[in-house]
N, C-alpha and C positions, 0 to 999 in steps of 0.2 A: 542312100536310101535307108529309111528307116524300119528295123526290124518288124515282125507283124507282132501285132496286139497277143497277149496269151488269153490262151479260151479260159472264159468263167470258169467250166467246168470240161474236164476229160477223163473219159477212161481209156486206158491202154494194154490192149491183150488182156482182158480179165476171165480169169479162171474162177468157178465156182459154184456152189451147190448147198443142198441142205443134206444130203445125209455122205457118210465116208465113202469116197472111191467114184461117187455119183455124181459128176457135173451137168449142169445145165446149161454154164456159161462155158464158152470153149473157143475163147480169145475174141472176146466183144472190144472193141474199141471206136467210142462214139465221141463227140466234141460238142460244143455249144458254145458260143462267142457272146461278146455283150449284146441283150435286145433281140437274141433267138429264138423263136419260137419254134422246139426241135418237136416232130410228131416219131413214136417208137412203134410200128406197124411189122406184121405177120402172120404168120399162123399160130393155131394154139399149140403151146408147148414148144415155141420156140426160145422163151427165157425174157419174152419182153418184161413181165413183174419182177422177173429174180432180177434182170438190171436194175430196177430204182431200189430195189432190196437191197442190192449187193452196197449202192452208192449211199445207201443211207445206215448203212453196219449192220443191218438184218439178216442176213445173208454171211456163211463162211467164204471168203475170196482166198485163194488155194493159188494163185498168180496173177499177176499183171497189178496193176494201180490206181485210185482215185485222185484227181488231184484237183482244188478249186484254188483258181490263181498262182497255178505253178505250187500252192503248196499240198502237199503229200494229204490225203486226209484217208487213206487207207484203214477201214476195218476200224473207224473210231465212234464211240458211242453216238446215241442219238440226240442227247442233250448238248453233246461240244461239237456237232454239228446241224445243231439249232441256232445254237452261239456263232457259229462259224458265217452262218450265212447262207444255210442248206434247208428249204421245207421241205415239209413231205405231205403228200395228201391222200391217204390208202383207201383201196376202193371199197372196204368193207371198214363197219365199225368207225369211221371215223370221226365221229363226236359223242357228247356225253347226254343222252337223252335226260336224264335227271335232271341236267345242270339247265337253266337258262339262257339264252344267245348270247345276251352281257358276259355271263358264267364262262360258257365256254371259248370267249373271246380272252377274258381274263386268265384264264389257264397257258393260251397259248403265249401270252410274255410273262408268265413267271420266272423267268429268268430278269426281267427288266419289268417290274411290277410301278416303275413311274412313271413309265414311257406308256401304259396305258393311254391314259387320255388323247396323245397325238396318233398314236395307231389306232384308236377308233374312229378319230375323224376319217382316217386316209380311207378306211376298208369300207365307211360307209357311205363312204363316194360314191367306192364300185358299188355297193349293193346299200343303196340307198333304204331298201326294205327293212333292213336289220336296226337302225335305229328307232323307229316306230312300234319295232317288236322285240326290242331289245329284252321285254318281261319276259317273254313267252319260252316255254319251257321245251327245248329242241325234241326232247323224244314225240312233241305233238307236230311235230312236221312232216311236211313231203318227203320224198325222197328227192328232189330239186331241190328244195329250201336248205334239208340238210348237205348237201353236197355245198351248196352256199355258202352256208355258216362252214363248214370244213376246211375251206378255201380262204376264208376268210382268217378263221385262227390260225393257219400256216403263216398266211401275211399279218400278221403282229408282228416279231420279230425281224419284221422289215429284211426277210432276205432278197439276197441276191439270185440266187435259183431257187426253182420251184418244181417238185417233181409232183407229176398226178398220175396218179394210175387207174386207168379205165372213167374219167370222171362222167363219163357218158353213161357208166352201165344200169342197165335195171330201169333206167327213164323213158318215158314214151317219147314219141317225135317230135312232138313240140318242149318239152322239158330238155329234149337233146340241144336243140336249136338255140336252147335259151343258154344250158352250160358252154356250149362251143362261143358264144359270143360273149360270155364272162370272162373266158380265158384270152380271148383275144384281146379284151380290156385288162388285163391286169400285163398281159405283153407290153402292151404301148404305155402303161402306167410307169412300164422299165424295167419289171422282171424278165430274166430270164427264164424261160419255160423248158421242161422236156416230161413231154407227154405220153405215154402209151395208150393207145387207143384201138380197137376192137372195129370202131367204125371206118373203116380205115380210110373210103372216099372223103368221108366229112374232114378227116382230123388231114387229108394231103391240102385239102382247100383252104386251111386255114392258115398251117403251118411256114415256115422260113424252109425251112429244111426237114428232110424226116431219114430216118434209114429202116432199111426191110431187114429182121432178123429170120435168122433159120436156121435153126439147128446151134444155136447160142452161138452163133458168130451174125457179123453186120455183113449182110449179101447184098445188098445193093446201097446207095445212096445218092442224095439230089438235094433239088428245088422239090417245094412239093407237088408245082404243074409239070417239072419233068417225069417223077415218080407215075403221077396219074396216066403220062400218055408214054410213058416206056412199055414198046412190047413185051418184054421179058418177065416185068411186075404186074402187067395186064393178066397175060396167060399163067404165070405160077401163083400169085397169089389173092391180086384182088378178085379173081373172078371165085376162087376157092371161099374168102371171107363174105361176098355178094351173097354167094349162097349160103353159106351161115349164116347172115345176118335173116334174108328171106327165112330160111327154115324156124329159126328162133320169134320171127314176127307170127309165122304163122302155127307156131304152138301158143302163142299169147295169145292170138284169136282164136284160137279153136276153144282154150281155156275158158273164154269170157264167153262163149255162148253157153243159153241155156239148157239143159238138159231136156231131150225130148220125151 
Protein backbone atom coordinates (compact mmCIF):
# COMPACT_ATOMS: atom_id res chain seq x y z
CA UNK A 1 0.00 0.00 0.00
CA UNK A 2 1.21 3.04 -0.91
CA UNK A 3 2.07 5.80 1.59
CA UNK A 4 -0.54 8.86 1.75
CA UNK A 5 0.09 11.92 -0.33
CA UNK A 6 1.73 14.88 2.05
CA UNK A 7 -0.61 17.83 2.66
CA UNK A 8 0.13 20.98 0.58
CA UNK A 9 0.13 22.82 3.39
CA UNK A 10 0.36 22.01 7.53
CA UNK A 11 0.57 23.38 10.58
CA UNK A 12 1.51 21.57 13.68
CA UNK A 13 0.97 22.63 17.49
CA UNK A 14 1.59 26.41 16.53
CA UNK A 15 2.29 28.59 19.20
CA UNK A 16 2.00 32.36 18.75
CA UNK A 17 1.24 35.91 19.09
CA UNK A 18 1.94 39.58 18.52
CA UNK A 19 3.06 41.00 21.66
CA UNK A 20 5.75 39.03 24.46
CA UNK A 21 4.20 36.38 26.79
CA UNK A 22 0.72 36.84 24.82
CA UNK A 23 -0.31 34.09 22.68
CA UNK A 24 -3.26 33.75 20.73
CA UNK A 25 -2.34 30.57 18.97
CA UNK A 26 -2.08 27.83 21.71
CA UNK A 27 -1.30 24.73 19.57
CA UNK A 28 -3.26 25.13 16.21
CA UNK A 29 -2.75 22.37 13.95
CA UNK A 30 -4.73 22.45 10.61
CA UNK A 31 -3.89 20.46 7.22
CA UNK A 32 -4.96 20.95 3.54
CA UNK A 33 -4.26 18.37 0.79
CA UNK A 34 -4.19 18.88 -2.91
CA UNK A 35 -7.65 20.76 -4.38
CA UNK A 36 -8.90 21.59 -0.69
CA UNK A 37 -10.98 24.09 -0.12
CA UNK A 38 -10.31 24.45 3.79
CA UNK A 39 -12.97 26.97 5.42
CA UNK A 40 -11.23 28.57 9.16
CA UNK A 41 -14.53 29.28 11.36
CA UNK A 42 -15.25 30.58 15.15
CA UNK A 43 -15.67 33.03 17.39
CA UNK A 44 -14.00 36.39 17.47
CA UNK A 45 -10.76 36.31 19.11
CA UNK A 46 -10.38 32.90 18.56
CA UNK A 47 -6.93 33.38 16.33
CA UNK A 48 -8.66 32.45 13.06
CA UNK A 49 -6.48 35.90 11.35
CA UNK A 50 -3.43 35.35 13.59
CA UNK A 51 -3.39 31.67 11.76
CA UNK A 52 -2.98 32.90 8.03
CA UNK A 53 -0.73 35.55 9.82
CA UNK A 54 1.38 33.17 11.53
CA UNK A 55 1.51 30.90 8.12
CA UNK A 56 2.53 33.79 6.06
CA UNK A 57 5.65 35.25 8.65
CA UNK A 58 3.40 37.97 10.01
CA UNK A 59 2.90 36.82 13.08
CA UNK A 60 5.81 35.72 15.87
CA UNK A 61 5.35 31.60 16.04
CA UNK A 62 6.99 31.05 19.73
CA UNK A 63 6.31 26.78 18.67
CA UNK A 64 5.13 24.29 16.54
CA UNK A 65 5.61 24.49 12.50
CA UNK A 66 4.77 25.44 8.91
CA UNK A 67 5.31 23.31 6.54
CA UNK A 68 4.36 23.28 2.51
CA UNK A 69 5.10 19.93 0.89
CA UNK A 70 6.88 18.44 3.82
CA UNK A 71 9.13 21.49 3.58
CA UNK A 72 9.69 23.48 6.71
CA UNK A 73 8.65 27.13 5.74
CA UNK A 74 8.57 28.35 9.38
CA UNK A 75 8.58 32.22 10.26
CA UNK A 76 10.00 32.89 6.54
CA UNK A 77 9.51 36.19 4.79
CA UNK A 78 6.66 37.12 2.68
CA UNK A 79 8.45 37.52 -0.59
CA UNK A 80 10.15 33.60 -0.32
CA UNK A 81 6.91 32.66 0.40
CA UNK A 82 5.45 34.09 -2.59
CA UNK A 83 8.24 32.37 -4.46
CA UNK A 84 7.53 29.38 -2.57
CA UNK A 85 4.00 28.91 -3.64
CA UNK A 86 2.09 30.60 -0.63
CA UNK A 87 -0.58 33.72 -1.49
CA UNK A 88 -2.02 35.69 0.77
CA UNK A 89 -5.10 37.85 0.43
CA UNK A 90 -5.70 40.22 3.64
CA UNK A 91 -8.80 41.53 4.53
CA UNK A 92 -7.90 45.02 4.81
CA UNK A 93 -5.74 47.20 2.57
CA UNK A 94 -5.28 44.80 0.01
CA UNK A 95 -4.57 46.59 -3.29
CA UNK A 96 -3.02 49.68 -4.33
CA UNK A 97 -5.93 52.27 -5.22
CA UNK A 98 -3.50 54.61 -7.05
CA UNK A 99 -2.22 51.93 -9.22
CA UNK A 100 -4.54 50.57 -12.16
CA UNK A 101 -5.88 46.84 -12.24
CA UNK A 102 -3.10 46.07 -15.06
CA UNK A 103 -0.73 47.87 -12.30
CA UNK A 104 -1.60 46.03 -9.53
CA UNK A 105 -1.77 42.62 -11.34
CA UNK A 106 1.79 43.53 -12.42
CA UNK A 107 3.08 44.04 -8.79
CA UNK A 108 1.95 40.81 -7.94
CA UNK A 109 4.67 38.84 -10.32
CA UNK A 110 7.37 40.94 -9.69
CA UNK A 111 9.12 38.44 -8.79
CA UNK A 112 8.54 36.77 -12.45
CA UNK A 113 8.03 39.99 -14.41
CA UNK A 114 7.85 37.73 -17.88
CA UNK A 115 5.44 35.40 -16.85
CA UNK A 116 3.18 38.36 -16.93
CA UNK A 117 1.43 37.94 -19.92
CA UNK A 118 0.38 33.92 -19.23
CA UNK A 119 -0.82 34.96 -15.61
CA UNK A 120 -3.14 37.55 -17.05
CA UNK A 121 -4.60 35.35 -19.32
CA UNK A 122 -5.36 32.60 -16.57
CA UNK A 123 -6.84 35.30 -13.79
CA UNK A 124 -8.84 36.82 -16.42
CA UNK A 125 -10.74 33.66 -17.06
CA UNK A 126 -11.80 33.85 -13.54
CA UNK A 127 -12.72 37.38 -13.69
CA UNK A 128 -13.30 38.00 -17.12
CA UNK A 129 -14.33 41.77 -15.95
CA UNK A 130 -10.64 42.91 -15.29
CA UNK A 131 -9.51 42.76 -18.87
CA UNK A 132 -11.98 45.20 -20.04
CA UNK A 133 -11.02 47.44 -17.12
CA UNK A 134 -7.74 46.64 -17.06
CA UNK A 135 -7.26 50.99 -17.31
CA UNK A 136 -9.30 51.61 -14.61
CA UNK A 137 -7.69 52.92 -11.58
CA UNK A 138 -8.53 50.38 -8.46
CA UNK A 139 -8.96 52.99 -5.77
CA UNK A 140 -12.31 53.79 -7.99
CA UNK A 141 -13.81 50.47 -7.23
CA UNK A 142 -16.17 48.58 -5.17
CA UNK A 143 -15.41 47.00 -2.51
CA UNK A 144 -16.24 43.51 -4.50
CA UNK A 145 -14.33 44.67 -7.48
CA UNK A 146 -11.53 45.26 -5.27
CA UNK A 147 -11.47 42.20 -3.31
CA UNK A 148 -11.41 40.73 -7.07
CA UNK A 149 -8.52 42.48 -8.24
CA UNK A 150 -6.77 41.32 -4.60
CA UNK A 151 -7.42 37.74 -5.49
CA UNK A 152 -6.42 37.99 -8.53
CA UNK A 153 -2.77 39.56 -7.91
CA UNK A 154 -2.28 36.82 -5.30
CA UNK A 155 -2.88 34.27 -8.18
CA UNK A 156 0.03 35.72 -10.46
CA UNK A 157 2.46 33.93 -9.05
CA UNK A 158 0.55 30.91 -9.79
CA UNK A 159 0.50 29.54 -6.22
CA UNK A 160 -0.28 26.54 -4.87
CA UNK A 161 -2.12 27.77 -1.80
CA UNK A 162 -4.16 30.51 -1.21
CA UNK A 163 -4.93 32.01 1.93
CA UNK A 164 -7.96 34.59 2.29
CA UNK A 165 -9.00 36.23 5.23
CA UNK A 166 -12.42 37.20 5.74
CA UNK A 167 -12.87 37.72 1.87
CA UNK A 168 -16.52 38.22 2.49
CA UNK A 169 -16.27 41.14 4.94
CA UNK A 170 -17.81 44.65 4.57
CA UNK A 171 -19.84 43.39 1.21
CA UNK A 172 -23.53 43.32 1.05
CA UNK A 173 -25.47 40.07 0.27
CA UNK A 174 -25.30 39.89 -3.11
CA UNK A 175 -21.40 40.99 -3.34
CA UNK A 176 -20.99 38.01 -0.74
CA UNK A 177 -22.72 35.55 -3.03
CA UNK A 178 -20.68 36.63 -5.77
CA UNK A 179 -17.05 36.49 -3.73
CA UNK A 180 -17.95 32.85 -2.34
CA UNK A 181 -18.44 31.69 -5.91
CA UNK A 182 -15.07 33.20 -7.14
CA UNK A 183 -13.36 31.27 -4.55
CA UNK A 184 -14.89 28.28 -5.36
CA UNK A 185 -13.64 28.93 -9.07
CA UNK A 186 -10.30 29.45 -8.34
CA UNK A 187 -10.67 25.89 -6.09
CA UNK A 188 -11.57 23.91 -9.17
CA UNK A 189 -9.16 26.04 -11.26
CA UNK A 190 -6.59 23.94 -8.65
CA UNK A 191 -5.78 26.02 -5.99
CA UNK A 192 -5.54 25.07 -2.87
CA UNK A 193 -7.61 27.33 -0.61
CA UNK A 194 -7.91 27.98 3.26
CA UNK A 195 -10.15 30.32 4.13
CA UNK A 196 -11.24 32.22 7.17
CA UNK A 197 -14.51 33.40 7.28
CA UNK A 198 -16.96 35.32 9.57
CA UNK A 199 -19.86 33.97 7.64
CA UNK A 200 -19.59 30.85 8.79
CA UNK A 201 -22.91 29.08 7.31
CA UNK A 202 -22.02 30.28 3.72
CA UNK A 203 -18.12 29.40 3.93
CA UNK A 204 -19.32 25.33 5.57
CA UNK A 205 -21.56 25.18 2.17
CA UNK A 206 -18.88 25.65 0.14
CA UNK A 207 -15.87 24.33 1.61
CA UNK A 208 -14.12 20.48 1.43
CA UNK A 209 -13.20 20.77 4.98
CA UNK A 210 -13.32 23.51 7.52
CA UNK A 211 -12.11 23.40 11.34
CA UNK A 212 -13.82 25.51 14.38
CA UNK A 213 -11.15 27.43 16.24
CA UNK A 214 -11.46 28.45 19.96
CA UNK A 215 -9.39 29.82 22.14
CA UNK A 216 -6.38 29.31 19.38
CA UNK A 217 -6.51 25.76 19.29
CA UNK A 218 -8.60 23.47 16.33
CA UNK A 219 -11.80 22.32 18.55
CA UNK A 220 -13.61 20.62 16.11
CA UNK A 221 -13.26 19.47 12.49
CA UNK A 222 -14.94 17.77 9.32
CA UNK A 223 -16.70 17.93 6.05
CA UNK A 224 -18.23 21.08 5.89
CA UNK A 225 -22.04 19.42 5.67
CA UNK A 226 -20.93 17.48 8.90
CA UNK A 227 -19.76 20.78 10.53
CA UNK A 228 -23.19 22.44 9.76
CA UNK A 229 -25.29 19.64 11.15
CA UNK A 230 -22.91 18.76 14.35
CA UNK A 231 -24.93 19.45 17.55
CA UNK A 232 -21.97 20.57 19.33
CA UNK A 233 -20.88 23.36 16.41
CA UNK A 234 -24.68 24.05 16.25
CA UNK A 235 -25.12 25.04 19.88
CA UNK A 236 -21.44 26.53 20.73
CA UNK A 237 -20.76 28.43 17.86
CA UNK A 238 -22.84 28.90 14.75
CA UNK A 239 -25.76 29.84 16.69
CA UNK A 240 -23.26 32.60 18.59
CA UNK A 241 -21.88 33.81 14.96
CA UNK A 242 -25.99 33.65 13.45
CA UNK A 243 -26.37 36.41 15.79
CA UNK A 244 -23.48 38.33 15.14
CA UNK A 245 -23.90 38.23 11.83
CA UNK A 246 -27.94 39.41 12.42
CA UNK A 247 -26.86 42.05 14.84
CA UNK A 248 -24.17 43.46 12.40
CA UNK A 249 -26.90 43.46 9.31
CA UNK A 250 -29.04 45.18 11.42
CA UNK A 251 -26.81 48.17 12.51
CA UNK A 252 -26.20 48.54 8.68
CA UNK A 253 -29.76 49.04 8.37
CA UNK A 254 -30.55 51.10 10.89
CA UNK A 255 -27.40 53.21 9.51
CA UNK A 256 -28.90 53.55 6.13
CA UNK A 257 -32.05 54.96 7.21
CA UNK A 258 -32.87 58.45 7.09
CA UNK A 259 -32.96 60.69 9.92
CA UNK A 260 -36.32 61.58 11.16
Amino acid sequence: MSAAAEPVLRTTDLVAGYLPGVNILNGCTVEANQGDLIGIIGPNGAGKSTLLKAIFGQVKIRGGGVFLKGEEITSLKADRLVAKGVGMVPQNNNVFPSLSIEENLQMGVFQKPKAFAERFEFVTTLFPELRTRRRQRAGSLSGGERQMVAMSRALMMDPSVLLLDEPSAGLSPVRQDETFLRVSEINRAGVTVLMVEQNARRCLQICSRAYVLDQGKDAYTGTGRELLTDPRVIELYLGTLAADEDAKRARAGSAALPAE
